[in-house]
C-alpha positions in Angstrom: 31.0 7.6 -15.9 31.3 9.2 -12.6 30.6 7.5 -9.2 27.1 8.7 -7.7 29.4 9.8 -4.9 31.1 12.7 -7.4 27.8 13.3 -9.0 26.4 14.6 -5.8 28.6 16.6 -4.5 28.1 19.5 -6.5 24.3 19.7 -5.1 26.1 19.1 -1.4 28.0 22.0 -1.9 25.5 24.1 -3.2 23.1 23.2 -0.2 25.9 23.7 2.4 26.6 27.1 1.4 22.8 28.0 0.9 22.8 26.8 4.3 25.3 28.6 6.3 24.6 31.9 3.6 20.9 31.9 5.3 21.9 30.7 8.9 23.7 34.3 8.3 21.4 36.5 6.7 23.1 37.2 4.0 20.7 36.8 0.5 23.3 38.4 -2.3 25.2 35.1 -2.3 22.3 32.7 -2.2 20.8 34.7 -4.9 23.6 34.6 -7.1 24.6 31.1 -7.2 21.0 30.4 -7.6 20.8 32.4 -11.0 23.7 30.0 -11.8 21.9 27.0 -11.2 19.0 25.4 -14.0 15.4 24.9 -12.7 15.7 21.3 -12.4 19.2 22.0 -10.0 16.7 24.7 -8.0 14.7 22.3 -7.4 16.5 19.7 -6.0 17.6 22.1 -3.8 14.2 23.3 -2.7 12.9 19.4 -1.9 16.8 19.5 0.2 15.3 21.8 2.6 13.5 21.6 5.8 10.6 24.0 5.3 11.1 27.3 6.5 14.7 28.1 4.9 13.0 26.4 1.7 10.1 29.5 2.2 13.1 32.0 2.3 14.8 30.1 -1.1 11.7 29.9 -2.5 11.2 34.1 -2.6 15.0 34.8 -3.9 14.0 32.7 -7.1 14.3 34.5 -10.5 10.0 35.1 -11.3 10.8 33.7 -15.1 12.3 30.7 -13.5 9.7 29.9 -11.2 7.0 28.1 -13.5 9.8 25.8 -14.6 11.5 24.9 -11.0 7.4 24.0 -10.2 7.8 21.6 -12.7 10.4 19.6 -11.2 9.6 19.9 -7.8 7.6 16.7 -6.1 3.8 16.8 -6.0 3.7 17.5 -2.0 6.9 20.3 -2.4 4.4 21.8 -5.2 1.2 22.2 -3.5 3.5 23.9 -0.4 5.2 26.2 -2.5 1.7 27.2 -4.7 0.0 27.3 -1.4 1.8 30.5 -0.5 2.0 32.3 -3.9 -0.2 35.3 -5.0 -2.4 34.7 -8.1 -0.5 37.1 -9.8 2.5 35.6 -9.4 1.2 32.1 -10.4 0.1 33.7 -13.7 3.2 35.1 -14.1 5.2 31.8 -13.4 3.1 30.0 -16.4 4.4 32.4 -19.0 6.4 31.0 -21.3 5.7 27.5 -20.8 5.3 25.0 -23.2 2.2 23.5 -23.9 2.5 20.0 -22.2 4.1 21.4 -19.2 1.7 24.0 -19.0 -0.9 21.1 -18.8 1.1 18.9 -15.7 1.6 22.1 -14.1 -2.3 23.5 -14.1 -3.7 20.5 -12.6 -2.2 21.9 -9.2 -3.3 25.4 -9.5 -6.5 27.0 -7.8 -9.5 27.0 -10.1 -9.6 31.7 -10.2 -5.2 31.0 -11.1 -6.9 28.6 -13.9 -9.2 31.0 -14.9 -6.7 33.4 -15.4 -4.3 31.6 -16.8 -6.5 30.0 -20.0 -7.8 34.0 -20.0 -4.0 34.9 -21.2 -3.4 32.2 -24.0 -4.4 33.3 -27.3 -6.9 31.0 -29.2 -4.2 28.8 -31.1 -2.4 28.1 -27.2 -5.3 27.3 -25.6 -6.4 24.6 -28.4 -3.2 23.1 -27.8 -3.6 23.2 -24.4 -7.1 21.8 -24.4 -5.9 18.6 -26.8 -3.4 17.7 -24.6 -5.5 18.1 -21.7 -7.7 15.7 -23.4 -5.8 13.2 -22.5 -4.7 11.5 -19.6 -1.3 12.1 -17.8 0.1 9.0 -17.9 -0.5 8.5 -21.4 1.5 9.5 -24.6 -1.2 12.3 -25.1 -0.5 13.4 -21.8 3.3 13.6 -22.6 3.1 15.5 -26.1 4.3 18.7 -27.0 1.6 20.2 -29.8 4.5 22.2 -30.9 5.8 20.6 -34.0 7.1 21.1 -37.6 5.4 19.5 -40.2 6.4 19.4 -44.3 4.6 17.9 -47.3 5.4 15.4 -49.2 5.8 17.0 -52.4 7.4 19.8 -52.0 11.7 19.9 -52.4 14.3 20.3 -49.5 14.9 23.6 -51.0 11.6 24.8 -50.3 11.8 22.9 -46.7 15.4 24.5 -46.2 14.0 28.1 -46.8 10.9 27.4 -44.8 13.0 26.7 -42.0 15.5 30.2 -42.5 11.9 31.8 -42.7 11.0 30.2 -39.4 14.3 31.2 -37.8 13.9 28.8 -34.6 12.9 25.0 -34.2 11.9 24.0 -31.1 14.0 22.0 -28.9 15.1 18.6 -29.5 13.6 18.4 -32.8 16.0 15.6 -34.8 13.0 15.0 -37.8 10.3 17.3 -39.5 7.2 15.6 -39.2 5.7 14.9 -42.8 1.8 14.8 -43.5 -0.8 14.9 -45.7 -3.2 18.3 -46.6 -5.7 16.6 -43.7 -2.6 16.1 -41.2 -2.5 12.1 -41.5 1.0 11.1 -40.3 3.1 9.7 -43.3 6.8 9.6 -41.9 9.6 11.4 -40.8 12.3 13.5 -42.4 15.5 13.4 -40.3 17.5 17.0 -39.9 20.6 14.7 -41.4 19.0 13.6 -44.4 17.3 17.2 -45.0 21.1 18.8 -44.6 22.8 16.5 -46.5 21.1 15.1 -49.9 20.2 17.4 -52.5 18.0 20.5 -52.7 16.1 19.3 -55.6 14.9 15.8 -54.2 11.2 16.1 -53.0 10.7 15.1 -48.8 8.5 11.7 -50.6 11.9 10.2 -52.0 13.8 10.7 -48.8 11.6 10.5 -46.7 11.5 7.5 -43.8 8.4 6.3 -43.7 9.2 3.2 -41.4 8.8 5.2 -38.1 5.2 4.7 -36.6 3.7 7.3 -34.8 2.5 6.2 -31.4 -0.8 6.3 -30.5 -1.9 8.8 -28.0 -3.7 6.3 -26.3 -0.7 4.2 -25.7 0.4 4.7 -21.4 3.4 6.1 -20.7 5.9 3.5 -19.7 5.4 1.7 -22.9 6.4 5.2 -24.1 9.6 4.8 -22.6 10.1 1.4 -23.7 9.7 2.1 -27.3 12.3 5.4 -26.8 14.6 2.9 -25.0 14.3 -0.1 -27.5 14.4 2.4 -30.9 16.9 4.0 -29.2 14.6 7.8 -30.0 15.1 11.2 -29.4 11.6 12.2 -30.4 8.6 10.2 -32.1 5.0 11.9 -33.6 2.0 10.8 -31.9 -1.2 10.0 -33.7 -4.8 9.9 -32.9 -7.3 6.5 -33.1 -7.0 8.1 -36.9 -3.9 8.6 -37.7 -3.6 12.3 -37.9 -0.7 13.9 -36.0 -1.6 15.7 -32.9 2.0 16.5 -31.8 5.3 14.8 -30.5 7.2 13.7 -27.8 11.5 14.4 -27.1 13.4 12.3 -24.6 13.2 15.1 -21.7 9.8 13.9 -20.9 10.7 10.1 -21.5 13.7 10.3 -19.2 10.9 12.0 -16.1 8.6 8.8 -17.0 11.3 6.8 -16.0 13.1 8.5 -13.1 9.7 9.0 -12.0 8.8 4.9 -12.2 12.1 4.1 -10.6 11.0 6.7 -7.7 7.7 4.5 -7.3 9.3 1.3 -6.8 11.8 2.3 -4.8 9.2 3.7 -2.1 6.5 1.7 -2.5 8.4 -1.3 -1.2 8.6 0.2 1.7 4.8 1.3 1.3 5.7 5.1 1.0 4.8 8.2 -1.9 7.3 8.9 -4.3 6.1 12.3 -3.9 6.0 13.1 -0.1 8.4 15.5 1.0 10.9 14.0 3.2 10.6 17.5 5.2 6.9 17.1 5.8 5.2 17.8 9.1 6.1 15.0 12.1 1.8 14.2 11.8 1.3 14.1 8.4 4.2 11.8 7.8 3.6 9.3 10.9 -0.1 9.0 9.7 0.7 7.9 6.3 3.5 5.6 7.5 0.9 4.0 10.1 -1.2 2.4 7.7 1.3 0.4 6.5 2.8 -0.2 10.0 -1.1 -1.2 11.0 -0.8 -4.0 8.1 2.6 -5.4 9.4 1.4 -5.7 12.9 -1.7 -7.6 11.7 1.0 -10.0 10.0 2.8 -10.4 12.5 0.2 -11.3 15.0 -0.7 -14.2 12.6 2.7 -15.4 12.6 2.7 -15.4 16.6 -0.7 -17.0 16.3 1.2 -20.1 14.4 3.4 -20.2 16.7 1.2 -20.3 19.9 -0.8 -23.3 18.0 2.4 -25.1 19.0 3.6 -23.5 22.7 3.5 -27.1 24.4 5.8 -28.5 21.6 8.2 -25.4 22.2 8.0 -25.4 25.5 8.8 -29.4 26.0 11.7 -28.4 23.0 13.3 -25.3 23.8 15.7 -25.9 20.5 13.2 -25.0 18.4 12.3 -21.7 19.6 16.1 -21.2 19.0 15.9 -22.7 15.3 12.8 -21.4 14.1 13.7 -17.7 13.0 16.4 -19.4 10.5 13.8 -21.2 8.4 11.6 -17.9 8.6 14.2 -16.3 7.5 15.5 -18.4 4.0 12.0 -18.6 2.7 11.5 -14.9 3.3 14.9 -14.3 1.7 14.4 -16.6 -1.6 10.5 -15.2 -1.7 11.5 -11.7 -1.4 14.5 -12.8 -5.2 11.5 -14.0 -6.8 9.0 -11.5 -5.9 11.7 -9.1 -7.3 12.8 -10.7 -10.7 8.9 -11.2 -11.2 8.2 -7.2 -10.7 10.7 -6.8 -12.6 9.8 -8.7 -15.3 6.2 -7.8 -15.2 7.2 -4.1 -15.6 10.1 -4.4 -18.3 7.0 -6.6 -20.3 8.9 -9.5 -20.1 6.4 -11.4 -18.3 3.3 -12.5 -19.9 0.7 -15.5 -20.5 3.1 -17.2 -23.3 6.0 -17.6 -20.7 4.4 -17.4 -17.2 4.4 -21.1 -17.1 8.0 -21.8 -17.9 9.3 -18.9 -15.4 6.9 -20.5 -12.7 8.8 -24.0 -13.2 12.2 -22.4 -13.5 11.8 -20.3 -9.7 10.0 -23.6 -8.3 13.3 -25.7 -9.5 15.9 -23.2 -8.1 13.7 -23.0 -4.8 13.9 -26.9 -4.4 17.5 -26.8 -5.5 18.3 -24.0 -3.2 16.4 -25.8 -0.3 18.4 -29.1 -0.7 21.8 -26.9 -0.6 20.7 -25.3 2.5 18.8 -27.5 3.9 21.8 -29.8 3.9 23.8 -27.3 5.4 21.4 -26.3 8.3 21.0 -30.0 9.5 24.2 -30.6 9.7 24.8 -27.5 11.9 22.1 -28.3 13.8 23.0 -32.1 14.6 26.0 -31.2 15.9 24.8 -28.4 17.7 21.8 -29.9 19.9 23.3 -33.6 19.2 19.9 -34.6 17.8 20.0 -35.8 14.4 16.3 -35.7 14.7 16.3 -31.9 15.3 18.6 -31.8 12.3 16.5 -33.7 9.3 13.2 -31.6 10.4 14.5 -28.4 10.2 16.0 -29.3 6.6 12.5 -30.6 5.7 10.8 -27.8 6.7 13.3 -25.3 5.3 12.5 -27.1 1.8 9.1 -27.1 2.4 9.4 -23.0 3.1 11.6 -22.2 0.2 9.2 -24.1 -2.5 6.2 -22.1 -1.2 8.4 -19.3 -0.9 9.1 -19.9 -4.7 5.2 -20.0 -5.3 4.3 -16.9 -3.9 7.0 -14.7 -5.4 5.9 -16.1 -8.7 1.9 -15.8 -7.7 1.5 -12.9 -5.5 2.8 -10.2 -8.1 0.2 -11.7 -10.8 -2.5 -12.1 -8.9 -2.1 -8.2 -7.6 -2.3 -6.6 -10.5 -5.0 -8.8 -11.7 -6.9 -7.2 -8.7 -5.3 -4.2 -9.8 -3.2 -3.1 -6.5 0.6 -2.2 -7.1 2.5 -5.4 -6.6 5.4 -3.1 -5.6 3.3 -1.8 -2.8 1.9 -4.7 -1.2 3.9 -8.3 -2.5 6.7 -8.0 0.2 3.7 -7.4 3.0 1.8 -10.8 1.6 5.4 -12.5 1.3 6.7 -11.8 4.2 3.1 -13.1 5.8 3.3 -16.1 3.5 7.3 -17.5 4.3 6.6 -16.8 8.0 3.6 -18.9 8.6 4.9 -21.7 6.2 8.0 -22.1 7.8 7.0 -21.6 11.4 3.7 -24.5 10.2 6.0 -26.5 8.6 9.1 -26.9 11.4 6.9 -26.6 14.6 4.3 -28.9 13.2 6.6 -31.4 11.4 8.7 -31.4 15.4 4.5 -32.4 17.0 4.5 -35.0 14.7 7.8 -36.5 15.1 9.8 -35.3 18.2 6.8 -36.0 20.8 
């Protein structure tokens, strides 16, 4: 596999020259390497640019190509982009889409492009279009494609093989015919390999696999992925609270579910949008990063609150004020690799009632184990550097204490969020960070009142 490094260096080339070719004037060249380029590779291109060279881009973009470079683009980068089309050209860019991105994409557009656009589709599209928009986004409904092939069950691959000559295209990424009844109840699969490969006189109903479930449309959109990833899929039906087939869905879509999850936990640790553009306007961004900022302080002040509880203890002990960051520090450290492998856990479905218990014990034990190690370590560096063993043994106490609690709120915070349904991924490392600060600073100031004056 190639290092990220190599992987991105054909997109830094590509912006580089897009770059310098516009910093020039000169539109033949940018327009020709951006014919080369796939929608998806447009763009990433497009979200690479500060905003006014991305205008320019955004004009020298093939008009068939434009519906599906929409597609790809971020949420923020869309609305921009939209903003400044012509409802004719918006139209136009929906043209050829398929139904399910047709149905992502028309949540963004103004309600007269709406209008126009449902006004185009014949009946059959705009049925299709309306059952997927039946359905929530972030749902396997919300993901399906309507178009599918479906076969009886009693019919021969002979009469499925010239079906399909008749047909003369499949769409894309289709690995199984769909088989159902006359009412369009799912009743298995019948893979392309089987269907090329046995003979032309068996009926679909005696080689058919009829151990493939259909998922329900109901069913939300990361455990769509997880079932792709654990059954190893390259497409699956999807079935209605009855059991008829209402369409299907190919790994393309699976594989945006998941870049798109990895997006949101990446940012939202740091309390950010997955789908802000990084080129946004100064404002717009600083206002959305101050509520977040506005949260920190207000920690923060509670930690220096702690801390002022015990001023004549620091100021009668200046070691302290020297020591105290370092037991801050380890719980927020430890908290912060249990917070993680909990969110972790919790999203991979590997967390859960039946073994909540047992994981709680397991992070408590390496917290107290971890906290002895350290602890150990800490005292003794602190004996000999104030020559007070004293000094030394409270510290190591307190950096146990920190580190257990630490443990606990790792393990707590992240379940009791989404019980209260906020992302734990958004706001657990906030709480944490609150939670190992005032321990620790509570637990070595107040442990050095009690015993050093």
């Amino acid at each position: 596999m190639a290092e990220p490094s190599e992987q991105q260096q054909p997109s830094q080339d590509h912006l580089q020259t897009l770059a310098e070719a516009l910093e020039q004037g000169t539109v033949e060249p940018v327009r020709k390497l951006l014919n080369s380029l796939r929608p998806a590779e447009i763009a990433h291109l497009l979200e690479s640019m500060p905003r006014d060279p991305r205008a320019v881009l955004w004009q020298l973009v093939e008009p068939d190509d434009r519906g599906e470079v929409l597609l790809h683009v971020n949420d923020e980068v869309r609305a921009g982009l939209i903003r400044d089309m012509e409802t004719g050209e918006l139209v136009a860019a929906t043209e050829g889409l398929d139904t399910d991105d047709l149905a992502d994409l028309l949540a963004d557009l103004p309600g007269a492009v709406i209008h126009e656009v449902l006004r185009a589709l014949d009946k059959q599209n705009r049925q299709r279009l309306e059952a997927v928009l039946s359905y929530a986004e972030d749902t396997a409904g919300g993901l399906m494609d309507v178009n599918t092939i479906t076969v009886r069950a009693d019919v021969t691959l002979d009469v499925v093989l010239r079906y399909l000559r008749l047909r003369g295209t499949i769409p894309e990424l289709t690995d199984s015919l769909i088989v159902v009844s006359r009412y369009d109840k799912y009743r298995g699969v019948l893979p392309l390999t089987t269907l090329l490969t046995m003979e032309p006189d068996h009926t679909v109903a005696e080689v058919m696999d009829r151990e493939v479930e259909g998922i329900p449309a109901s069913l939300p959109a990361t455990e769509v992925a997880k079932l792709f990833q654990d059954r190893d899929l390259i497409s699956s039906p999807v079935v209605d609270e009855n059991g008829r087939l209402i369409g299907r869905i190919t790994i393309d879509d699976v594989v945006d579910v998941i870049r798109d999850e990895a997006d949101h936990s990446l940012m939202s640790m740091a309390g950010l949008d997955e789908e802000e553009d990084i080129f946004a306007p100064v404002v717009s961004s600083a206002r959305r990063r101050a509520v977040w900022l506005g949260i920190n302080l207000f920690t923060a002040f509670l930690a220096s609150w702690v801390i002022g509880l015990f001023e004549g203890t620091i100021h009668k002990i200046v070691a302290l004020a020297v020591l105290m960051p370092i037991v801050a520090s380890m719980g927020g450290i430890a908290g912060s690799q249990t917070l993680t492998i909990v969110i972790r856990g919790m999203a991979l479905g590997q967390v859960g009632p039946t073994n909540a218990r047992w994981l709680l014990f397991k992070e408590l034990a390496v917290g107290v184990l971890n906290g002895m190690i350290w602890a150990l370590v800490v005292a003794v560096i602190a004996t000999a550097w104030f020559e007070n063993v004293h000094i030394g043994m409270i510290i190591a106490a307190a950096m146990i204490i920190n580190l257990v609690c630490a443990a606990l709120a790792g393990f707590g915070l992240p379940l009791l969020l989404r019980r209260i349904r906020i992302d734990p991924a958004l706001a657990g490392s906030v709480l944490l960070t609150t939670v190992t600060d005032v321990v620790g600073f509570m637990a070595f100031l107040g442990l050095a009142t009690i015993f050093l004056l």
